[in-house]
PyMOL CGO cylinders between C-alpha atoms (Angstrom):
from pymol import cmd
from pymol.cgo import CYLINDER

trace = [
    CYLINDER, -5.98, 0.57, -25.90, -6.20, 2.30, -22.47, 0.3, 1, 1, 1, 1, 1, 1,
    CYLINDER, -6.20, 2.30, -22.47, -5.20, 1.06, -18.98, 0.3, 1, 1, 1, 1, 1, 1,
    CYLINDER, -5.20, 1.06, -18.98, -7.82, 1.76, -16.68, 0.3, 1, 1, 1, 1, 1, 1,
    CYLINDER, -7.82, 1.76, -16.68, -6.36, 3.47, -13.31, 0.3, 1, 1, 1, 1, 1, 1,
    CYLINDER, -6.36, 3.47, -13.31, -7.65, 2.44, -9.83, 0.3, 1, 1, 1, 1, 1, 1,
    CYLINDER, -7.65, 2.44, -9.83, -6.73, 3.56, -6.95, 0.3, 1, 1, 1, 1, 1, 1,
    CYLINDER, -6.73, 3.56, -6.95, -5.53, 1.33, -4.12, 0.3, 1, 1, 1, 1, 1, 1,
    CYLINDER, -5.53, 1.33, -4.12, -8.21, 1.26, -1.20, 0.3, 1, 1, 1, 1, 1, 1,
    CYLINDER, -8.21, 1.26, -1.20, -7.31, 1.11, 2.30, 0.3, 1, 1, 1, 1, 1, 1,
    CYLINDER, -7.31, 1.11, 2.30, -9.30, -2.59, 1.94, 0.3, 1, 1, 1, 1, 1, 1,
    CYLINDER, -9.30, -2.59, 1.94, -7.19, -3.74, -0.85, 0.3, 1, 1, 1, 1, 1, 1,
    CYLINDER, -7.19, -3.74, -0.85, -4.00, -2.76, 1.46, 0.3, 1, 1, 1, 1, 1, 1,
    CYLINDER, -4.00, -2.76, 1.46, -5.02, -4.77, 4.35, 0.3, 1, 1, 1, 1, 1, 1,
    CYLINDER, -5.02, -4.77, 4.35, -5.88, -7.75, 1.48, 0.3, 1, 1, 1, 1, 1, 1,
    CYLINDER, -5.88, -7.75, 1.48, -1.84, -6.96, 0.80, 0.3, 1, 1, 1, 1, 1, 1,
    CYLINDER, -1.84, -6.96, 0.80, -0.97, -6.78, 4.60, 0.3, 1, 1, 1, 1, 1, 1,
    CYLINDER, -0.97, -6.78, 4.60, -2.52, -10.20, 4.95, 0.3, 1, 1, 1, 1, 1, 1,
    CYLINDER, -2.52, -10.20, 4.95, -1.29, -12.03, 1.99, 0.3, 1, 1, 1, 1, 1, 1,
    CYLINDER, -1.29, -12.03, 1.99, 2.41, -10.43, 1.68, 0.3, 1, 1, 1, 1, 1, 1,
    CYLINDER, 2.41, -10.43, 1.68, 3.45, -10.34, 5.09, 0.3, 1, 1, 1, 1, 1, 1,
    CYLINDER, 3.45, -10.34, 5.09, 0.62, -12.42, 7.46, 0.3, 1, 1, 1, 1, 1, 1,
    CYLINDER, 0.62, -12.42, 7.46, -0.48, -9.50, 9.00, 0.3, 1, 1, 1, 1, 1, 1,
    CYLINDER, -0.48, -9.50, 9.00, -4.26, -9.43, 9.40, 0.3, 1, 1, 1, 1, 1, 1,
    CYLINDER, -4.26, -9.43, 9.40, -6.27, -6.31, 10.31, 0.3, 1, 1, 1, 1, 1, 1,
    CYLINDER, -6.27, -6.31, 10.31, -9.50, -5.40, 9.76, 0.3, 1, 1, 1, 1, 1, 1,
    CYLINDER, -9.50, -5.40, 9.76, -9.74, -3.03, 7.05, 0.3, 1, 1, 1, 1, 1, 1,
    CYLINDER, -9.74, -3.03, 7.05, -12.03, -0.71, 9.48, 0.3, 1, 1, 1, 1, 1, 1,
    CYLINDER, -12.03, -0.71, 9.48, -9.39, -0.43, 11.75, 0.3, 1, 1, 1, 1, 1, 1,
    CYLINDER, -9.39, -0.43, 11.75, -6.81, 0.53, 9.37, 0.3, 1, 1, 1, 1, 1, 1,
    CYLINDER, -6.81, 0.53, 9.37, -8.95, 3.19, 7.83, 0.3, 1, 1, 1, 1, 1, 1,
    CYLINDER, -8.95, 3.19, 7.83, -9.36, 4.76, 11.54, 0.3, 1, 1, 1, 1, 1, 1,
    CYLINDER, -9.36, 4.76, 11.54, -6.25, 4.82, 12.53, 0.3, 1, 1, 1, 1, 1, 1,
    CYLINDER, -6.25, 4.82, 12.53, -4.65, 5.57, 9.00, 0.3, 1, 1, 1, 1, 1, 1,
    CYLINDER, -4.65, 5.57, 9.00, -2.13, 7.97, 10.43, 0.3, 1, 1, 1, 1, 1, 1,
    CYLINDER, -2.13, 7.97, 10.43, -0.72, 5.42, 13.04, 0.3, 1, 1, 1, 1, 1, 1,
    CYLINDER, -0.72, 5.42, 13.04, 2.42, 3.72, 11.84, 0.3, 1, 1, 1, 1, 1, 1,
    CYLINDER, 2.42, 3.72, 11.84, 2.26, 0.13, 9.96, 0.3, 1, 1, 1, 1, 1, 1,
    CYLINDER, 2.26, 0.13, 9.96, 4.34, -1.02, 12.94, 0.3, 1, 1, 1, 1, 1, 1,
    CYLINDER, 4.34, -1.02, 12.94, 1.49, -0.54, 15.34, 0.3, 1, 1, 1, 1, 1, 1,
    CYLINDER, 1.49, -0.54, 15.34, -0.43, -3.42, 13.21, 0.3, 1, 1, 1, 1, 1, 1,
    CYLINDER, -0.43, -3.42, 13.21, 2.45, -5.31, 13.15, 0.3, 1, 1, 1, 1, 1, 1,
    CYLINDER, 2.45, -5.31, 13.15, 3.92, -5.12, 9.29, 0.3, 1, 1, 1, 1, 1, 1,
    CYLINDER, 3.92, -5.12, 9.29, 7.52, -4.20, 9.48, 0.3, 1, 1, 1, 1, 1, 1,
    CYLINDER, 7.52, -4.20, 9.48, 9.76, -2.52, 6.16, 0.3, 1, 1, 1, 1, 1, 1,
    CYLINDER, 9.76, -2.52, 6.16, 10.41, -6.32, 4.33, 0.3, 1, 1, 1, 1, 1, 1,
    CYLINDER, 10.41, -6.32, 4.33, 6.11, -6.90, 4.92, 0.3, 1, 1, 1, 1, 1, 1,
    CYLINDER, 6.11, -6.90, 4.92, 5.81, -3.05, 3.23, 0.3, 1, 1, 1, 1, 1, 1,
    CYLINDER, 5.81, -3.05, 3.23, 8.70, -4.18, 0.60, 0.3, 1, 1, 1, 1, 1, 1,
    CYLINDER, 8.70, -4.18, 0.60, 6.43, -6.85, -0.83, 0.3, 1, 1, 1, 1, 1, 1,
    CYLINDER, 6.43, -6.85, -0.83, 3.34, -5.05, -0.97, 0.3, 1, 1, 1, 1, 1, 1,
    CYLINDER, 3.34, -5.05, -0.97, 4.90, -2.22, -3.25, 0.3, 1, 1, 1, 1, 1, 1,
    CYLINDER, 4.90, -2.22, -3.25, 6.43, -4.83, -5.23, 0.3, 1, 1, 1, 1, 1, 1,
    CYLINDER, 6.43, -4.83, -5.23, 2.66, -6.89, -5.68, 0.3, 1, 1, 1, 1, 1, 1,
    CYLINDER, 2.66, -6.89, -5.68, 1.29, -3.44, -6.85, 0.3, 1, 1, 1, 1, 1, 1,
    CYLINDER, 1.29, -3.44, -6.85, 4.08, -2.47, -9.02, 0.3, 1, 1, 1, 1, 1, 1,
    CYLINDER, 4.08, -2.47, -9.02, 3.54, -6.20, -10.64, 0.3, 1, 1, 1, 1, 1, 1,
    CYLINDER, 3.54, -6.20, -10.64, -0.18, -5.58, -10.89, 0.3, 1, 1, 1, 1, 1, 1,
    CYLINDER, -0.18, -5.58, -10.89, -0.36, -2.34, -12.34, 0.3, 1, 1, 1, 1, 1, 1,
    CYLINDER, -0.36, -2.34, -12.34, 2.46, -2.65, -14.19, 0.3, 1, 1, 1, 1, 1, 1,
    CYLINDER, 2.46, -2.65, -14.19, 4.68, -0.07, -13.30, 0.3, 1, 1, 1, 1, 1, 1,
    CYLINDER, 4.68, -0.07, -13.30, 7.35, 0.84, -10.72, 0.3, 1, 1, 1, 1, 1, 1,
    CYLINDER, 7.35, 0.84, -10.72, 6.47, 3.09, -7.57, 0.3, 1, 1, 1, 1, 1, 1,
    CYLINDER, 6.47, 3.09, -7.57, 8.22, 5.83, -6.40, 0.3, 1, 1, 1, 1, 1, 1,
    CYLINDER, 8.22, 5.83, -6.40, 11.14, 4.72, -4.06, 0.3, 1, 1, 1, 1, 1, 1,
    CYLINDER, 11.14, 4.72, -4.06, 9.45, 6.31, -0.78, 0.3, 1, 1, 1, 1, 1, 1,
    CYLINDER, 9.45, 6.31, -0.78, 6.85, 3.90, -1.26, 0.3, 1, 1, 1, 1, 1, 1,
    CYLINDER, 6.85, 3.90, -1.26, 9.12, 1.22, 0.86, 0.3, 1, 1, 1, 1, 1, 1,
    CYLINDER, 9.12, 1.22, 0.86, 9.70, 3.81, 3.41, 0.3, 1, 1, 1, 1, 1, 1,
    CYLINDER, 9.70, 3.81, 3.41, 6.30, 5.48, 4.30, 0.3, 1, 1, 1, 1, 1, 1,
    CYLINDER, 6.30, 5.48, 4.30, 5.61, 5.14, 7.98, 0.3, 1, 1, 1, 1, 1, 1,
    CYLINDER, 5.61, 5.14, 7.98, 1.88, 5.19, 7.76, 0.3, 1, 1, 1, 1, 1, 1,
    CYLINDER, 1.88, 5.19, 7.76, -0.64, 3.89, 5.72, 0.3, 1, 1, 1, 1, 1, 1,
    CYLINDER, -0.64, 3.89, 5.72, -2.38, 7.28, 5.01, 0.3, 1, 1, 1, 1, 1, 1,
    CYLINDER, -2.38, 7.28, 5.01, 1.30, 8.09, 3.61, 0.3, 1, 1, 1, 1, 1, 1,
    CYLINDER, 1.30, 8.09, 3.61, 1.64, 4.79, 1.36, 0.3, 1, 1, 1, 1, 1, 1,
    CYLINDER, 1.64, 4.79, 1.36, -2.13, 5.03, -0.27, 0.3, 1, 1, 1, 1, 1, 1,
    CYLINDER, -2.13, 5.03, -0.27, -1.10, 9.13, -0.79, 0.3, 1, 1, 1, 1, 1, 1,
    CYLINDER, -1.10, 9.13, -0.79, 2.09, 8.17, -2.31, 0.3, 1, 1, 1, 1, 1, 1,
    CYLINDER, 2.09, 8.17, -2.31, 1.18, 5.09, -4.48, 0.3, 1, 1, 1, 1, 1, 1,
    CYLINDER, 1.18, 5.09, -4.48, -2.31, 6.46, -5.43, 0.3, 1, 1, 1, 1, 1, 1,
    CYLINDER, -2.31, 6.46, -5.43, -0.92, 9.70, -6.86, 0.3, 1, 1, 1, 1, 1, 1,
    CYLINDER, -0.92, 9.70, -6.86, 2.17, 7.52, -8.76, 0.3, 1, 1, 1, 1, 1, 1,
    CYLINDER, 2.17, 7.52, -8.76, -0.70, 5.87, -10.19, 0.3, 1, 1, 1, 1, 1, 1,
    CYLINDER, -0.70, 5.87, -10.19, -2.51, 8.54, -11.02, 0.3, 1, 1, 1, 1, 1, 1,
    CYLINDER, -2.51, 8.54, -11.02, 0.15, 10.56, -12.54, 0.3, 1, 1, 1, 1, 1, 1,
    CYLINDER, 0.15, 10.56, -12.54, 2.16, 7.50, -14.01, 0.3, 1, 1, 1, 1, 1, 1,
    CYLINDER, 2.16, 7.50, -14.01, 4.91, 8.63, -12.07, 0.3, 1, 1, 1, 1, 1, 1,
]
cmd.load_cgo(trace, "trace")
């Protein structure tokens, strides 16, 4: 059997954003401004805690450490998405 890998999409992290930590944004918005850091649409390092551990629960594997810690969402899809990819 093989596990199908998908990437995380900038609307799936504001899906996260919103359900793990309250924080709505428009997924538009976050795709704009991807560089700009999470506190700027107000999700602080516990909100970005939960959403790595949701993905690590739904795809069944842990991500890299620096996941907790990236600043910017550009820098969380970058790291998760190539963790996924790689299986690292």
């Amino acid at each position: 059997m093989t596990t199908q890998v998908t990437q995380v999409t900038v609307e799936e992290l504001a899906t996260l954003m919103k359900k793990g930590a309250g924080v709505t944004v428009d997924p538009r918005d976050l795709a704009s401004r991807a560089d700009a850091p999470f506190a700027e649409f107000g999700l602080d390092s516990l909100g970005l805690l939960g959403i790595v551990g949701e993905l690590e629960n739904r795809h069944g594997q842990a991500l890299p450490t620096d996941a907790e810690r990236c600043k910017s969402p550009r820098a969380f899809l970058d790291l998760v998405n190539g963790a996924l990819t790689t299986g690292a």
